[in-house]
C-alpha positions as CSV (number, residue, x, y, z in Angstrom):
1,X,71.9,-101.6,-18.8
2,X,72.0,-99.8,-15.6
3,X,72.3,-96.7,-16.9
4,X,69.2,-96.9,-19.5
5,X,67.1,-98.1,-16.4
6,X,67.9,-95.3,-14.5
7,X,67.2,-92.5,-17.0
8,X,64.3,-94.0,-18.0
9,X,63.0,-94.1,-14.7
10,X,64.2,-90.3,-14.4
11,X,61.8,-89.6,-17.1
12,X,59.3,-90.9,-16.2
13,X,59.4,-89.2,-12.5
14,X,59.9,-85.9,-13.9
15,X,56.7,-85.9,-16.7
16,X,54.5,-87.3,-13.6
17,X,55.9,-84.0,-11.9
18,X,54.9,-81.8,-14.1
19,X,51.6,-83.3,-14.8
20,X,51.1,-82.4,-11.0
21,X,51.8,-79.2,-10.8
22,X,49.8,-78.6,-14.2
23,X,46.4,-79.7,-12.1
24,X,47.7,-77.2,-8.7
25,X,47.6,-74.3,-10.9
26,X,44.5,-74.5,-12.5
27,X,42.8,-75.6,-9.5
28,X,44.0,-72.6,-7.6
29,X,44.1,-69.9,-10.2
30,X,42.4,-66.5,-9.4
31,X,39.1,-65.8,-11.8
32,X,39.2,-63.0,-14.0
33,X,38.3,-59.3,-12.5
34,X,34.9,-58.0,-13.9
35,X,34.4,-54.3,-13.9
36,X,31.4,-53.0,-12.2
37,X,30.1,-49.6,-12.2
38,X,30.5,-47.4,-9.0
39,X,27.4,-45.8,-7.4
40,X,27.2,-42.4,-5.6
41,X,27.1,-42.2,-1.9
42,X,24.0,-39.7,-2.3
43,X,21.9,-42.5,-3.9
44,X,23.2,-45.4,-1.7
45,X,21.3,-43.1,1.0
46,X,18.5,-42.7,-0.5
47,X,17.7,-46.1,-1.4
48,X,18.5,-47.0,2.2
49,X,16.2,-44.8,3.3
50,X,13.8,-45.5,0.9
51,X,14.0,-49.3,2.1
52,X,13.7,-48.3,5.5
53,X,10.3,-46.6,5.3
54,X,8.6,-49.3,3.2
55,X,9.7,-51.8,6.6
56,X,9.1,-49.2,9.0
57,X,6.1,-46.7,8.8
58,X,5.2,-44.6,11.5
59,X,1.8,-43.1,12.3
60,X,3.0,-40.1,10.7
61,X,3.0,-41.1,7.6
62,X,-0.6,-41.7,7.7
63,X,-3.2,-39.1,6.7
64,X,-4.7,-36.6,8.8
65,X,-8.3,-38.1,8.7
66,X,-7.0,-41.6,9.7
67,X,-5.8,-40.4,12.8
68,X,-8.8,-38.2,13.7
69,X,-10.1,-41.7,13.6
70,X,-7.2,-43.1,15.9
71,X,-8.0,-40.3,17.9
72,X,-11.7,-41.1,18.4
73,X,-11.4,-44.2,20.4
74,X,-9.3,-42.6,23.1
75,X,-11.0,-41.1,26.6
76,X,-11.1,-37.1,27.6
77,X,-7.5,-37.9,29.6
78,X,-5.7,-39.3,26.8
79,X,-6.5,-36.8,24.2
80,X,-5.2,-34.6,26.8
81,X,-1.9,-36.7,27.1
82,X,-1.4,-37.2,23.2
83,X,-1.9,-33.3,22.7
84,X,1.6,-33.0,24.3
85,X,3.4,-34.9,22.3
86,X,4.0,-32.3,19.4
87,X,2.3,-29.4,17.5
88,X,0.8,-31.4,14.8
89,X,-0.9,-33.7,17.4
90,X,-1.7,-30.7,19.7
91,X,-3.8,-29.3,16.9
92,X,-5.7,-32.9,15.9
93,X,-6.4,-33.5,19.0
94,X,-8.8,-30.3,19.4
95,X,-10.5,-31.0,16.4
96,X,-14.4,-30.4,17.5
97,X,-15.4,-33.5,15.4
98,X,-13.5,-35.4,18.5
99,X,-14.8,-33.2,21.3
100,X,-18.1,-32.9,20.2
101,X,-19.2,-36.8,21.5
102,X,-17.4,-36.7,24.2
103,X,-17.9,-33.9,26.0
104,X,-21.5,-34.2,25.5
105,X,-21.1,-37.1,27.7
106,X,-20.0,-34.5,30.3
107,X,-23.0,-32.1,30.6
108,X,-26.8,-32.9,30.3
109,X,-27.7,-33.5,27.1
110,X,-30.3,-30.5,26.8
111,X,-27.2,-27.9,27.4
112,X,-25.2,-29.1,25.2
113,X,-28.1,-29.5,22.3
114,X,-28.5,-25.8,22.9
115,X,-25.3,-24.5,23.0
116,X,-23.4,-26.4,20.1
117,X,-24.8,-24.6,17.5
118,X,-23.7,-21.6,18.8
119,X,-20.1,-23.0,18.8
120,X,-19.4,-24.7,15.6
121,X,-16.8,-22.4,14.7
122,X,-15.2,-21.9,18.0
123,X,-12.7,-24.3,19.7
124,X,-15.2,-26.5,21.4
125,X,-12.8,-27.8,23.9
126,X,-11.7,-25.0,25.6
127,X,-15.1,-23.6,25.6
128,X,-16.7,-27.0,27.4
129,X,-13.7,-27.7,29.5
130,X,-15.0,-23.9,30.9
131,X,-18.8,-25.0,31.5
132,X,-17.8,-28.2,32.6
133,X,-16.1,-26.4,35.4
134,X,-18.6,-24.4,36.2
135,X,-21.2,-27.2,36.6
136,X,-18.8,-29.2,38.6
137,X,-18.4,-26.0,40.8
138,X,-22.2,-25.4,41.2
139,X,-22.9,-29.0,41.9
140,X,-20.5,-29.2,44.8
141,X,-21.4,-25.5,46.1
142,X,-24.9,-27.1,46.4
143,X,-23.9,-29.2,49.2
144,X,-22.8,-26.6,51.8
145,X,-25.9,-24.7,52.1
146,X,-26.4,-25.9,55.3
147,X,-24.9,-24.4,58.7
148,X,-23.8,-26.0,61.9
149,X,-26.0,-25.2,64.3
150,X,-23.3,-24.9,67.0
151,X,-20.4,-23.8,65.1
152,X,-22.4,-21.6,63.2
153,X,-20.5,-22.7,60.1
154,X,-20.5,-25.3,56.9
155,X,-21.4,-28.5,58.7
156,X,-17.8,-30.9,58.5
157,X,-20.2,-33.5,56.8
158,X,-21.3,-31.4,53.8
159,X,-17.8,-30.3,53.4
160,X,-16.7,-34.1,53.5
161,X,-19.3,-34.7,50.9
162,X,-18.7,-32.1,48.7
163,X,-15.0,-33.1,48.8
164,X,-15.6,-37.1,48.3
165,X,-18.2,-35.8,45.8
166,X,-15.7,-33.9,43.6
167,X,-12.9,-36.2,43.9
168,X,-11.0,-33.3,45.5
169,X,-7.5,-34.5,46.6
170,X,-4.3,-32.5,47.8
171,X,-0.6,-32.4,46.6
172,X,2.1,-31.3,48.0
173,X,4.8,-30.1,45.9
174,X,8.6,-30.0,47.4
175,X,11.6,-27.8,44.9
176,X,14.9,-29.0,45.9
177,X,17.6,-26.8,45.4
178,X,18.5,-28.2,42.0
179,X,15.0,-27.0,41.2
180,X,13.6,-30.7,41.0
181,X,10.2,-31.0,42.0
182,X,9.1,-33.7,44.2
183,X,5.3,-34.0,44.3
184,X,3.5,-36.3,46.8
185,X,-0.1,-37.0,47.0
186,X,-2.1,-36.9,50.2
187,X,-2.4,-40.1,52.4
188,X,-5.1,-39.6,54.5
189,X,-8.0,-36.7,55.4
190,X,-10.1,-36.5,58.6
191,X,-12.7,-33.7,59.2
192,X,-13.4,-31.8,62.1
193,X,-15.9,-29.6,63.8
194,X,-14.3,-26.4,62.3
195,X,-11.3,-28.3,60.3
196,X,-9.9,-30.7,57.8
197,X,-6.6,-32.4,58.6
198,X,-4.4,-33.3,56.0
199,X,-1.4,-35.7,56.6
200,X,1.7,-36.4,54.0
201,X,4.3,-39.3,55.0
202,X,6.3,-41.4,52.8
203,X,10.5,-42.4,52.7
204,X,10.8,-40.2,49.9
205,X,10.8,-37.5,51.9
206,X,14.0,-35.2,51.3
207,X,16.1,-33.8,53.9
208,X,14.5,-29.9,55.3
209,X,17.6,-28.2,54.4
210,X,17.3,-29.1,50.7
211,X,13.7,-28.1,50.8
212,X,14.0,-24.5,48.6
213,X,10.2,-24.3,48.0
214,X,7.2,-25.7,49.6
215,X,3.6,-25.5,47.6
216,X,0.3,-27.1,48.6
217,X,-2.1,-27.8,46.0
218,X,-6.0,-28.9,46.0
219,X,-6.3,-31.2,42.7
220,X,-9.8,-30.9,41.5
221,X,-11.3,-33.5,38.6
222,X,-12.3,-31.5,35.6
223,X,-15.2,-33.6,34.3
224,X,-18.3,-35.8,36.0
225,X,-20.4,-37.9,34.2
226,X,-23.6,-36.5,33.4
227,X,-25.9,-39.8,34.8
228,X,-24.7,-41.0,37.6
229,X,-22.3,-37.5,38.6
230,X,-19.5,-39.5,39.7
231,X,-16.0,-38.4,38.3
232,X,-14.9,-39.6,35.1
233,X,-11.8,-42.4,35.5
234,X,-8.1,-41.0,34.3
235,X,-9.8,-37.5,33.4
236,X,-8.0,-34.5,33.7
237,X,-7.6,-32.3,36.8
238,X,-6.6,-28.8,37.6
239,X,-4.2,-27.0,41.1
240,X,-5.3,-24.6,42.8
241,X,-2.9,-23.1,44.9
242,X,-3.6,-23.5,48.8
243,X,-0.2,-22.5,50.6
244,X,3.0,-21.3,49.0
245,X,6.6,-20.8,51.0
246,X,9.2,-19.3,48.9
247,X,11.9,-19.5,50.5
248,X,14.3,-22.1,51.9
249,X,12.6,-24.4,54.8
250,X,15.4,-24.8,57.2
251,X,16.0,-21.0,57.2
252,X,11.7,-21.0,58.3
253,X,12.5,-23.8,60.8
254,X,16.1,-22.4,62.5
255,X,13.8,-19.3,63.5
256,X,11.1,-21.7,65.0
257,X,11.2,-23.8,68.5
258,X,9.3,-26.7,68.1
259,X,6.3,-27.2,69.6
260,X,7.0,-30.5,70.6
261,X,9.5,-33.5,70.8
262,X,10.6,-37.0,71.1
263,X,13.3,-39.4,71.2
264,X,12.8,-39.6,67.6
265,X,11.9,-36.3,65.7
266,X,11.0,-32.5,66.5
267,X,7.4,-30.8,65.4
268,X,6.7,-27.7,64.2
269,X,3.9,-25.3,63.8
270,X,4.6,-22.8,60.7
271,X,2.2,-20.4,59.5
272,X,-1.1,-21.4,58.1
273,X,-1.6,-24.6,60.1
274,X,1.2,-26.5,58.5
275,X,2.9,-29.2,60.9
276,X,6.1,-30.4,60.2
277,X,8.0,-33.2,61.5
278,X,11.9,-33.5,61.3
279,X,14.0,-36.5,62.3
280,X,16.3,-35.9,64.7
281,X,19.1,-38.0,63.2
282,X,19.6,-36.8,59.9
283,X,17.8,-34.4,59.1
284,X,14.8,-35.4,57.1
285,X,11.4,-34.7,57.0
286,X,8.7,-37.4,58.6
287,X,5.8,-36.1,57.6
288,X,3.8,-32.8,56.7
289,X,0.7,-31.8,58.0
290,X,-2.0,-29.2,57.2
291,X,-5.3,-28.1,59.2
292,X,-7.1,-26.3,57.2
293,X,-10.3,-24.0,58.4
294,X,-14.0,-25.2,56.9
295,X,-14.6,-21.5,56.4
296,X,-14.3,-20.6,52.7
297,X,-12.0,-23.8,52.3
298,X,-14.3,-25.7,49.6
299,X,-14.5,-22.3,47.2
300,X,-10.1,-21.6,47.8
301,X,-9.9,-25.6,46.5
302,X,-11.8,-25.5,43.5
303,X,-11.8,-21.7,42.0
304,X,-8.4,-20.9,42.9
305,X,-5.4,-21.3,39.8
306,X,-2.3,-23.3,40.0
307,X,-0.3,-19.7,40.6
308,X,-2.5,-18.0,43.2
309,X,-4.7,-18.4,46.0
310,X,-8.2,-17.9,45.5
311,X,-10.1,-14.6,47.7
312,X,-13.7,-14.3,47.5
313,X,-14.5,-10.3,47.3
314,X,-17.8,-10.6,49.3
315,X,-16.7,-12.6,52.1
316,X,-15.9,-10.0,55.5
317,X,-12.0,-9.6,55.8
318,X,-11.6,-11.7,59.3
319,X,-9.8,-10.6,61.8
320,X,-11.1,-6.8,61.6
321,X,-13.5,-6.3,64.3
322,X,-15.6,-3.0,63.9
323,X,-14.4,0.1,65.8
324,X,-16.8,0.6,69.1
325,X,-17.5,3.2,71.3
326,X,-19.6,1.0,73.4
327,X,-18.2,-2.1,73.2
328,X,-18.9,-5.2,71.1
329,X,-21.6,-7.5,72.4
330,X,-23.4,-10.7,70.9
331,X,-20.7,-12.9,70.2
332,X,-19.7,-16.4,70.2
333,X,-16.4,-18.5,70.0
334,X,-15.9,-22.2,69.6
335,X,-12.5,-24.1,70.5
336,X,-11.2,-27.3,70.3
337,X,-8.1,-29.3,71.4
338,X,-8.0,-32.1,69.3
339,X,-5.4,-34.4,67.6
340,X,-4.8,-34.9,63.9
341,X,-8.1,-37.6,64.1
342,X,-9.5,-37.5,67.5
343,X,-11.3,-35.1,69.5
344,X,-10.0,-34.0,72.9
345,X,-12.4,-31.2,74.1
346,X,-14.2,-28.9,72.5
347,X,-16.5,-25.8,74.0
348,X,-18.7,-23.1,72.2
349,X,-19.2,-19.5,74.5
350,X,-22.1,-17.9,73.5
351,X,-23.3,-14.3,74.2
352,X,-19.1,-13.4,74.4
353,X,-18.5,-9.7,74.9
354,X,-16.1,-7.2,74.9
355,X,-16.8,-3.8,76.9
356,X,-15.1,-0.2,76.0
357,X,-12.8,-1.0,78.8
358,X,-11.3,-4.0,77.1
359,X,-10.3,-2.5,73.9
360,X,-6.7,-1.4,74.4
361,X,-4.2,-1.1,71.4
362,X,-6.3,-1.5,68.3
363,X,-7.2,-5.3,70.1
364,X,-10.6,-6.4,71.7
365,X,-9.8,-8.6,74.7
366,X,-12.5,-11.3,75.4
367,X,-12.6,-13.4,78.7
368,X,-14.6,-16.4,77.7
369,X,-14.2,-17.9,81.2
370,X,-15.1,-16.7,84.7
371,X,-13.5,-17.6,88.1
372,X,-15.9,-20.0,88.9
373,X,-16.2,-21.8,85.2
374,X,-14.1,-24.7,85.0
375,X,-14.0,-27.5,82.0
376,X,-12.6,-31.1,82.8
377,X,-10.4,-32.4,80.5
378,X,-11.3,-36.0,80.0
379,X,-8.0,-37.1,77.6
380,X,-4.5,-36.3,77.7
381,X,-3.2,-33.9,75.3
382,X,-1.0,-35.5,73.4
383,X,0.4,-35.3,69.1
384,X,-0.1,-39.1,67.7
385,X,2.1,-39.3,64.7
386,X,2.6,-41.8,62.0
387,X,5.3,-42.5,59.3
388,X,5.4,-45.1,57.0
389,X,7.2,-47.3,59.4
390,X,7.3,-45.4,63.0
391,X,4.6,-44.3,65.3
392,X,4.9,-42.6,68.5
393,X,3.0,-39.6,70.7
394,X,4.5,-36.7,71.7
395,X,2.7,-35.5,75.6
396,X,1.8,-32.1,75.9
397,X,0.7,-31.3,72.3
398,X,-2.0,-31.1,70.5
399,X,-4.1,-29.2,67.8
400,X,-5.7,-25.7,68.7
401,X,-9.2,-24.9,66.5
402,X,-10.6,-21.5,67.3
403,X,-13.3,-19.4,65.9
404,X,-15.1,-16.3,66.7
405,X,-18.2,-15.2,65.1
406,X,-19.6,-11.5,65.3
407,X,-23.4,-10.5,66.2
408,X,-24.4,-11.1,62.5
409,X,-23.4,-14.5,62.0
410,X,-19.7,-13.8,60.2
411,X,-16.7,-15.6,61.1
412,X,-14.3,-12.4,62.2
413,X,-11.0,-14.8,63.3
414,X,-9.9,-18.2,63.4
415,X,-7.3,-20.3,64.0
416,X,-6.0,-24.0,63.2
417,X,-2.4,-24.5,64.6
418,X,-0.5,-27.1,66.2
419,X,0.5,-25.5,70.1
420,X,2.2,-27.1,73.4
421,X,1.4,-27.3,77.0
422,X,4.1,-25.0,78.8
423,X,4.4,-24.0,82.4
424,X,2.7,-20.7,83.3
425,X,5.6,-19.0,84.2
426,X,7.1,-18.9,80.2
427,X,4.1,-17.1,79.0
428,X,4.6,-14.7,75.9
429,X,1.5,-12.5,76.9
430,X,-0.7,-11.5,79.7
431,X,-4.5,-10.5,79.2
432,X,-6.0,-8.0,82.3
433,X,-7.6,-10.5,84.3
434,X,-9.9,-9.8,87.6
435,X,-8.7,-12.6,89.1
436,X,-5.5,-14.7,89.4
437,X,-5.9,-18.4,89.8
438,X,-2.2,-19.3,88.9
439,X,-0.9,-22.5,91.1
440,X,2.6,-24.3,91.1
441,X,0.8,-26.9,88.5
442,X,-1.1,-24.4,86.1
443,X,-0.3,-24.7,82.6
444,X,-1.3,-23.0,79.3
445,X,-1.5,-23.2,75.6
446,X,-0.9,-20.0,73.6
447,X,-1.3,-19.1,70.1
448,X,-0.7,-15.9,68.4
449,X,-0.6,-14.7,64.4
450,X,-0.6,-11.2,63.1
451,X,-4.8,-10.7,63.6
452,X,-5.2,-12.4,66.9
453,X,-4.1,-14.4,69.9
454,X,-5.4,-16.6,72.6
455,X,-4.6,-17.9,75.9
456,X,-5.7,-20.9,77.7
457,X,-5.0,-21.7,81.1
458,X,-4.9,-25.3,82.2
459,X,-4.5,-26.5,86.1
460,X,-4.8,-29.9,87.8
461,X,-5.3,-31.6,91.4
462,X,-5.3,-34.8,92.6
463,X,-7.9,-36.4,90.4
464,X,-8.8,-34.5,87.3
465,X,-7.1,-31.6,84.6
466,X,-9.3,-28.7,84.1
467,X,-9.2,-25.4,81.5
468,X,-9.9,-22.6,84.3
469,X,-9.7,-19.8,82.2
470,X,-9.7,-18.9,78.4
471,X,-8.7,-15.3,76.8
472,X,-9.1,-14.1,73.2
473,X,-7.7,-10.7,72.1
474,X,-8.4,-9.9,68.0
475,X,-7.3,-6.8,66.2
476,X,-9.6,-4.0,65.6
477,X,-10.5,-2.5,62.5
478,X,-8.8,0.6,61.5
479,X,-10.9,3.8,60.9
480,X,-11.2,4.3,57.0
481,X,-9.5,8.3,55.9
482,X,-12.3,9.8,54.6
């Protein structure tokens, strides 16, 4: 009986076994393979692509005419800006159907009436960017007709508002010797009886000796509206080219002694009335300054190019007096000390002449001064200078204007230089003077370039400074060979 139990219950165990394993399998059993069809890499691509450009088109996919009509709602500036962006926008961008409306805007409407019939088949944008130029140039010449009665020159207020008037700014560009350009825009202008000063500062300065090129620019707005002449917002702007040094600045500075220093920095005076201040400890520049002469300055900013210096042909060559036999009589010369916003003394000598006697060397020596002539000195002479975060004065500079005008009104020699206050004994040159009136406390200024020179003796006593005599010596014209 035992035995039938057991191997009944045996059975039983081993048909539930199996039933279990039965439901495993076809629970976990692997589906049959299907067989699909394999498609080329080539096509994959080009559906992809094809996908892409229904979800992402681009402008230029649209036609030409729709974005002429994009186009149309941009200003003068950014049709400038998008015509660098590639050759297909370049030419869309000059289409005369976008010029045409705007630049009308830009002259007076009776010009441009008359004149774009004659152009319908030229490129209307060059040719209107040209006359715009030309307006903008004979509206600000307009402004310096008149003459400073005691200079003789443009009046520094018609030259101030012929610069605010044309939106004239100045840039100066910096080349590193990795040939990165570092431009910098002007931070402030003051104008002077004979000069304008212009000052750059700013902590992104670079240090002097990685200075390989310096390049000082007038930027001058392109277009003015036609109504109310002011100049038109984010327009375009063309360089002329003011003052170019093409070769590396610490070699220029190594061959120079500054003109003045301080605890902090050293100043010097380079050619062309460029001031540069270095900081002692490291090396860098502080700032960059300019004075500039009024005479012929407004015409050299605004019809000069971006690669040369502009040179009227009908202005008289200065600094090429006239050979004499008899001397040269009838002319005047105006100085002034001055700092880079201030004025410090000024003087005008009229009737100023040189006799036969005085013309020695190919130069004609002037004494402005007599023995018995003497000009107080009510300020120090001193060189205020600013950074963006410092600000001191250096004693015993200042900035030197000269000018001398010939018999028939003509500027002939001037000057615009930052100079020092040394002790008479370390002159560089002597004029032939009658008299002597050197004492243990006299002083002087001097200033020399290739055309001219000029001396300027300063003495004190117990009370007061005084200038006690003033000497100018200019070059002479040479003969012409006949």
């Amino acid at each position: 009986m035992d035995v039938k139990n057991h191997r009944k219950q045996l059975a039983e165990y081993l048909t539930n076994k199996q039933k279990q394993t039965t439901v495993r399998s076809q629970e976990t059993a692997v589906p049959p393979r299907v067989r699909t069809t394999r498609v080329p890499a080539s096509r994959k691509t080009a559906v992809k692509t094809y996908a892409r450009r229904l979800k992402t088109a681009t402008i230029y996919d649209l036609p030409n005419e729709i974005i002429l009509k994009i186009f149309g709602y941009l200003s003068i500036g950014e049709l400038l800006s998008v015509a660098q962006v590639c050759h297909l926008w370049h030419l869309l961008s000059s289409d005369n159907l976008l010029w045409k409306p705007l630049l009308q805007a830009c002259v007076p409407s009776q010009v441009g009436s008359q004149q774009l019939g004659d152009l319908k088949s030229s490129n209307l944008k060059s040719s209107f960017m040209q006359r715009c130029i030309e307006m903008r140039n004979k509206r600000i010449l307009k402004l310096l007709k008149k003459k400073n009665p005691y200079t003789g020159v443009i009046h520094c207020k018609d030259v101030e508002n012929a610069f605010k008037f044309g939106g004239i700014s100045w840039q100066i560009v910096m080349t590193d010797t990795s040939g990165n350009e570092h431009c910098l825009q002007h931070q402030d202008i003051s104008y002077h009886l004979m000069s304008v000063s212009v000052r750059w500062f700013s902590l992104k300065m670079i240090p002097a000796n990685n200075v390989k090129k310096l390049s000082l620019y007038s930027c001058n707005p392109l277009f003015h509206d036609s109504k109310t002449g002011k100049v038109v917002s984010n327009g375009p702007y063309q360089r002329s080219l003011l003052y170019s040094m093409d070769h590396k600045l610490s070699s220029a500075l190594d061959k120079l002694k500054p003109v003045g220093t301080d605890e902090n920095l050293k100043v010097f005076a380079l050619e062309d009335g460029i001031t540069i201040g270095v900081w002692k400890e490291g090396g860098e520049i502080a700032f960059i300054a300019i004075a500039a002469g009024l005479p012929g300055l407004v015409k050299k900013c605004i019809m000069g190019t971006a690669s040369k210096m502009y040179q009227s042909p009908n202005e008289k060559s200065l600094a090429c007096l006239p050979e004499s036999t008899y001397g040269l009589y009838g002319y005047s010369c105006t100085i002034q000390l001055r700092t880079m916003k201030q004025e410090i003394w000024d003087q005008q000598f009229t009737n100023v002449e040189c006799p036969n006697s005085d013309i020695r060397n190919g130069f004609a020596q002037f004494h402005l001064m007599k023995e018995t002539d003497r000009q107080i000195l009510q300020k120090e002479l001193e060189f205020p200078w600013k950074t963006d975060a410092f600000k001191n004065k250096i004693k015993d500079v200042c900035c030197l204007d000269a000018m001398l005008i010939d018999n028939e009104g003509q500027v002939v020699w001037n000057c615009c230089s930052a100079v020092s206050v040394k002790k008479e004994g370390s002159r560089k040159f002597s004029f032939d003077m009658d008299f002597d009136y050197c004492t243990e406390q006299s002083r002087c200024i001097e200033y020399s370039d290739k055309k001219g020179q000029i001396f300027i003796q300063i003495d004190r006593d117990e009370e007061r400074t005084y200038i006690t005599h003033i000497a100018l010596s200019v070059l002479m014209e040479k003969p012409s060979k006949q």
